[in-house]
Backbone as JSON Lines, residues from 0, in Angstrom:
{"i":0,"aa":"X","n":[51.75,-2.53,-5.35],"ca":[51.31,-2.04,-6.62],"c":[51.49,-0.54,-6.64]}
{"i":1,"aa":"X","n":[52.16,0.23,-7.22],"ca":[52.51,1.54,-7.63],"c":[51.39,2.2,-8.72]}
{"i":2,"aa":"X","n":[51.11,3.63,-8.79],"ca":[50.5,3.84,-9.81],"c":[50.61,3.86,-11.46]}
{"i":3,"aa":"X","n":[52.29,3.43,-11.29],"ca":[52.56,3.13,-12.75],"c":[51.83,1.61,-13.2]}
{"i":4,"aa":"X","n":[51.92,0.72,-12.49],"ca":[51.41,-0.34,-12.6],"c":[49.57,-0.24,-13.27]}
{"i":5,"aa":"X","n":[48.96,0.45,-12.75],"ca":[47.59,0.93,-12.56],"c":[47.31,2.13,-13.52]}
{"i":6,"aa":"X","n":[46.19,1.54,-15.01],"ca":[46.65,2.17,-15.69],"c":[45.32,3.19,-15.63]}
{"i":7,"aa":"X","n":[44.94,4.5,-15.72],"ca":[44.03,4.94,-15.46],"c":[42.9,6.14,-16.66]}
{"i":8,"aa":"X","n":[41.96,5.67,-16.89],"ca":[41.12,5.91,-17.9],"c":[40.4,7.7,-17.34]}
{"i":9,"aa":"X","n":[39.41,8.1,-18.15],"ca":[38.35,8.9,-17.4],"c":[37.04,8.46,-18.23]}
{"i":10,"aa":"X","n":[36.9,7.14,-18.95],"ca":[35.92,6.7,-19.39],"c":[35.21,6.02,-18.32]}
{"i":11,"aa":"X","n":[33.93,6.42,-18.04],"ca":[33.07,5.58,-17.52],"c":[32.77,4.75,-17.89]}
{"i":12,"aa":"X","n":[32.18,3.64,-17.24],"ca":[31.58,2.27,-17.78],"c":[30.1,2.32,-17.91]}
{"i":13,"aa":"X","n":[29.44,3.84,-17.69],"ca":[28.28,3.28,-18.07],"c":[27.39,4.85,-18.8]}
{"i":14,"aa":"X","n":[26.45,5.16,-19.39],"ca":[25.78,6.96,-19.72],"c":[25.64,7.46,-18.7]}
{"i":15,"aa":"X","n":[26.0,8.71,-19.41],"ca":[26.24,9.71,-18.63],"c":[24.82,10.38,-17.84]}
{"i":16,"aa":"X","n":[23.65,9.71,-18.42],"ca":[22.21,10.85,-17.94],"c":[21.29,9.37,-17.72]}
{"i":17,"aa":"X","n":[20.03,10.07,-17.74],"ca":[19.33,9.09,-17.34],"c":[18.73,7.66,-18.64]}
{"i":18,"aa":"X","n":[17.96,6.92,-18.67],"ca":[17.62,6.05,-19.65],"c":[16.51,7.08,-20.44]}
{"i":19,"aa":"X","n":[15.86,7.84,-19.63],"ca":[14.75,8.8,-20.52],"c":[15.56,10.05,-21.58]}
{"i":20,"aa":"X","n":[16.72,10.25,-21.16],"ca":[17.52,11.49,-21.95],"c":[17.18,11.39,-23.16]}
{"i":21,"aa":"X","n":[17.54,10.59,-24.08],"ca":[17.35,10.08,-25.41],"c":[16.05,9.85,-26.1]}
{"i":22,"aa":"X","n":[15.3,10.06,-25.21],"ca":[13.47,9.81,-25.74],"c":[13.6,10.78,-26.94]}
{"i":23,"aa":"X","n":[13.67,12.16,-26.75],"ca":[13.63,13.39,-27.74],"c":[11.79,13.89,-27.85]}
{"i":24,"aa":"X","n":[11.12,14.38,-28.22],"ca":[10.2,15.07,-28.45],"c":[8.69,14.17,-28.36]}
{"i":25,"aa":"X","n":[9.19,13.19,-29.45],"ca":[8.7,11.9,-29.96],"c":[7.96,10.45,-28.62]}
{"i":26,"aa":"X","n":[9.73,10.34,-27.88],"ca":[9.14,9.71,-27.03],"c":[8.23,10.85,-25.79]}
{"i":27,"aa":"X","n":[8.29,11.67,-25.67],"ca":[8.0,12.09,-24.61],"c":[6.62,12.69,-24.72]}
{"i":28,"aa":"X","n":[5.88,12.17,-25.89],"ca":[4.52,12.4,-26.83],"c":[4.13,11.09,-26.63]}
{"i":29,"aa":"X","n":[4.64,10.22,-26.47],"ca":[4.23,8.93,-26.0],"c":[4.27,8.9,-24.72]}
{"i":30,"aa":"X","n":[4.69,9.21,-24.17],"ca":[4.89,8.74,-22.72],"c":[3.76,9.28,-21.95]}
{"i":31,"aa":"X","n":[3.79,10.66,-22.54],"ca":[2.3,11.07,-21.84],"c":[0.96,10.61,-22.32]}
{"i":32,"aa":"X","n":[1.23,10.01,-23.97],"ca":[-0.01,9.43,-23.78],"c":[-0.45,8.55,-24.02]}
{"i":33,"aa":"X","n":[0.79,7.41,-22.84],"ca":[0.73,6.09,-22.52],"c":[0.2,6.59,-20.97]}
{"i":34,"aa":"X","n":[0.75,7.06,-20.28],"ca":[-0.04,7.44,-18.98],"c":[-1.61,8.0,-18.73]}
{"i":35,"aa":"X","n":[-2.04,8.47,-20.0],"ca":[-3.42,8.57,-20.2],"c":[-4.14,7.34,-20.33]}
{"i":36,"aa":"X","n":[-3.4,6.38,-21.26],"ca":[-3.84,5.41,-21.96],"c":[-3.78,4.32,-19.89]}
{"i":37,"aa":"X","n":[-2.69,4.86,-19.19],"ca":[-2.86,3.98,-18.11],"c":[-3.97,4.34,-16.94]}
{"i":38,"aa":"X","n":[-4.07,5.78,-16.93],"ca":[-5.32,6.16,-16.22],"c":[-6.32,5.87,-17.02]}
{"i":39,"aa":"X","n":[-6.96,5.94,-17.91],"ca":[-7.89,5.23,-18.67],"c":[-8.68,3.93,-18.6]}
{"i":40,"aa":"X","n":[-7.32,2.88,-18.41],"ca":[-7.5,1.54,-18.05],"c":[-7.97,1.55,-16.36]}
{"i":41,"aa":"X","n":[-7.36,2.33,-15.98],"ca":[-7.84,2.09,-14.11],"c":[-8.56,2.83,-14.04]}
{"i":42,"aa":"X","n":[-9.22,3.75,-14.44],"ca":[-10.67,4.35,-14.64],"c":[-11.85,3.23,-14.82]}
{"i":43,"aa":"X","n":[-11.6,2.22,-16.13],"ca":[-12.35,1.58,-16.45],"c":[-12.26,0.35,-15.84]}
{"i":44,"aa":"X","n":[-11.22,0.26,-14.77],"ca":[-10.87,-1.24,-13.89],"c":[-10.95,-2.42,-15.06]}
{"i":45,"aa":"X","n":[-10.21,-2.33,-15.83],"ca":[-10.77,-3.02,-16.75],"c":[-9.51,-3.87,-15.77]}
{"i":46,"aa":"X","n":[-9.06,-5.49,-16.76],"ca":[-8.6,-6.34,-16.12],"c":[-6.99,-5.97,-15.8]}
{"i":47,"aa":"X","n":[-6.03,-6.36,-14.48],"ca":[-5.06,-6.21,-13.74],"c":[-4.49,-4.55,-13.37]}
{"i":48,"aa":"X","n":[-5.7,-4.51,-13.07],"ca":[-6.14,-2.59,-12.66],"c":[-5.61,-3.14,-11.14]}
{"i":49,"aa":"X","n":[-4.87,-2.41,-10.2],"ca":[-4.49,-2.61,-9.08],"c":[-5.73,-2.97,-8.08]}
{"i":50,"aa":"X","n":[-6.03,-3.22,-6.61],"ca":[-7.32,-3.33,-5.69],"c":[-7.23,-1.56,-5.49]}
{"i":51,"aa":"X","n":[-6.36,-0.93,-5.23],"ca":[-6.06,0.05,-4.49],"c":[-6.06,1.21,-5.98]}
{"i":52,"aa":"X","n":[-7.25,1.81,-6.73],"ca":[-6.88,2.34,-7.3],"c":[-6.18,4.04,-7.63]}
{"i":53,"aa":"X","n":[-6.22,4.28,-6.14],"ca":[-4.76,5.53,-6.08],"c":[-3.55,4.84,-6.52]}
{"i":54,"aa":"X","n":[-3.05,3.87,-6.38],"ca":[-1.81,3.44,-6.77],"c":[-1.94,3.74,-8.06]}
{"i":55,"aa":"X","n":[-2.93,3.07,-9.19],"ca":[-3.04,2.93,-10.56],"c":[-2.83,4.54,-11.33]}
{"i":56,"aa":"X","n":[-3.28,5.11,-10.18],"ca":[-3.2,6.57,-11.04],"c":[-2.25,7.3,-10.83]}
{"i":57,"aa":"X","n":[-1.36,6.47,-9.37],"ca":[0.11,7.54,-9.03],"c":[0.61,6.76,-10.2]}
{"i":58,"aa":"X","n":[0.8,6.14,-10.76],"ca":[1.93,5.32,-11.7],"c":[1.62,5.59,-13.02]}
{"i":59,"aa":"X","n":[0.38,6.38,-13.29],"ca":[-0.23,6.92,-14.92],"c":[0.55,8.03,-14.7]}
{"i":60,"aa":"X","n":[0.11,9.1,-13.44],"ca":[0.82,9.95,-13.41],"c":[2.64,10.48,-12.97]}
{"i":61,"aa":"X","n":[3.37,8.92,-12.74],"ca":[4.48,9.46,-12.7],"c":[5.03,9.04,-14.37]}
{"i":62,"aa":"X","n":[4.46,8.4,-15.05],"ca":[4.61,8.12,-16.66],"c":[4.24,9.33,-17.44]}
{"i":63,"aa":"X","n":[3.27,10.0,-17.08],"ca":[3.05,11.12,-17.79],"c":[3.88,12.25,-17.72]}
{"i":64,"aa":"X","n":[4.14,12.51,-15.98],"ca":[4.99,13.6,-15.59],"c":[6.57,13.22,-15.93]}
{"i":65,"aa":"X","n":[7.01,12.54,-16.59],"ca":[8.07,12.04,-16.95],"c":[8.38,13.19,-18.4]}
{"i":66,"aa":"X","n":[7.27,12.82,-18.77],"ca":[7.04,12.56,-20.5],"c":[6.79,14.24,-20.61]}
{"i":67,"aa":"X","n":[6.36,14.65,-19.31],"ca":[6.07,16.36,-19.5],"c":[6.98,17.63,-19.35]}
{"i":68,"aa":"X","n":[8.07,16.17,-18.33],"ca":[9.35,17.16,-18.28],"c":[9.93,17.05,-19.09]}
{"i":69,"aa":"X","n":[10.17,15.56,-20.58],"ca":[11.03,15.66,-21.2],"c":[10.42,16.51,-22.67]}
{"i":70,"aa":"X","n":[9.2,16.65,-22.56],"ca":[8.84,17.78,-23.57],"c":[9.48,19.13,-23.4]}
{"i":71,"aa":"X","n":[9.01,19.75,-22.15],"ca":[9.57,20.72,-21.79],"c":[11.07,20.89,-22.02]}
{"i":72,"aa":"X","n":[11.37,20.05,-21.57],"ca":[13.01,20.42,-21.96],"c":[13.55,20.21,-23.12]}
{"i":73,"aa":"X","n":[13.49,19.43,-23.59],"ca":[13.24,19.46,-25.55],"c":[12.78,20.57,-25.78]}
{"i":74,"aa":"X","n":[11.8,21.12,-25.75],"ca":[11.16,22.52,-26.6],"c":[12.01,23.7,-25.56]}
{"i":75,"aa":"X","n":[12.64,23.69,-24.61],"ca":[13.29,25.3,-23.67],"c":[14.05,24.66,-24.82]}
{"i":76,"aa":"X","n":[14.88,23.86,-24.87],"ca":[16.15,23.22,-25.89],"c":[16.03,24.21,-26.93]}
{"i":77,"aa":"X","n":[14.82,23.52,-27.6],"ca":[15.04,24.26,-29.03],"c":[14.76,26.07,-29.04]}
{"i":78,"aa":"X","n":[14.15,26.39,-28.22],"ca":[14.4,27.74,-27.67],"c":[15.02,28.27,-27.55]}
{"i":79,"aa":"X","n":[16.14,27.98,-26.94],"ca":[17.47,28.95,-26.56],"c":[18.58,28.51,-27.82]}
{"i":80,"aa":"X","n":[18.41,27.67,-28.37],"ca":[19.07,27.54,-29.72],"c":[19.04,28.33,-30.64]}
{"i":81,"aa":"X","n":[17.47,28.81,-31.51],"ca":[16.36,29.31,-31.81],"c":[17.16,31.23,-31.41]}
{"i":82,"aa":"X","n":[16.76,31.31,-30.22],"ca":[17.19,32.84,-29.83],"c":[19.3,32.68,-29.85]}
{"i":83,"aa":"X","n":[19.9,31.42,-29.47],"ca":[21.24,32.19,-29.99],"c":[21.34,32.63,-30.84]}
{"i":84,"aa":"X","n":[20.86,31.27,-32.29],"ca":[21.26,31.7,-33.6],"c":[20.47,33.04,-34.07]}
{"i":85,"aa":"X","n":[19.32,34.05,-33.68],"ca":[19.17,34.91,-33.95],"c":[19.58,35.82,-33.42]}
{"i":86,"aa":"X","n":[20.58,35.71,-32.22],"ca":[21.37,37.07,-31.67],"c":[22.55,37.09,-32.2]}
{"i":87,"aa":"X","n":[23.41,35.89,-33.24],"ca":[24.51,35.9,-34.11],"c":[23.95,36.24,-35.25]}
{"i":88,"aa":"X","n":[23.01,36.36,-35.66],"ca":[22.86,36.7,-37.12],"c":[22.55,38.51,-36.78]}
{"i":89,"aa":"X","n":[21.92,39.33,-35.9],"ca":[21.78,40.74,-35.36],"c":[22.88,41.28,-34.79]}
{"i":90,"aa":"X","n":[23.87,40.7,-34.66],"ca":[25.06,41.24,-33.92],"c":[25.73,41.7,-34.93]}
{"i":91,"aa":"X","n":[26.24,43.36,-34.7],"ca":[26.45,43.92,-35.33],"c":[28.02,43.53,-35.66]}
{"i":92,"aa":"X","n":[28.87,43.86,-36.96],"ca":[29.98,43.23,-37.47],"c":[30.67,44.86,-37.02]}
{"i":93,"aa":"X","n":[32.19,44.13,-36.16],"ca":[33.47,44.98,-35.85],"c":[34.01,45.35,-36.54]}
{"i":94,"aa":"X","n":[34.67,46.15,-37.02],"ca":[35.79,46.12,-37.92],"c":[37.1,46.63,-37.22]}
């Protein structure tokens, strides 16, 4: 088999980032406070609260800390957007 035979793409077969990329602002306002809503429940042991409840609260808190990085980076986002478009509109015109 030669490489003419072998025809060759640079499309991947699958996204490019993670499944959380796409949340946007919205999900990531949920997410943290679905991880409240999960420490909450294992606070109150209410029913299929783990035996071991450090587990219950590492898993509120890796749902929350998810949801805190994708705020953060959404809002630096709109930040440095925010300050380009006001250093193109102050930049003084060449002639």
């Amino acid at each position: 088999m030669s490489d003419k035979d072998v025809e060759q793409t640079d499309e991947q077969g699958y996204g490019l980032g993670p499944w959380w990329m796409e949340l946007g602002t919205v999900g990531a306002v949920a997410l943290i406070v679905f991880g409240g809503l999960v420490a909450a429940w294992v606070f109150f042991r209410l029913p299929g609260t783990p035996e071991n409840l450090a587990t219950g609260y590492y898993q509120a808190a890796k749902v929350a800390a998810v949801g805190l990085v994708i705020a953060g980076s959404a809002l630096l986002g709109r930040r440095r957007t925010r300050t380009a478009a006001v250093e193109e509109t102050y930049e003084p015109e060449r002639a």
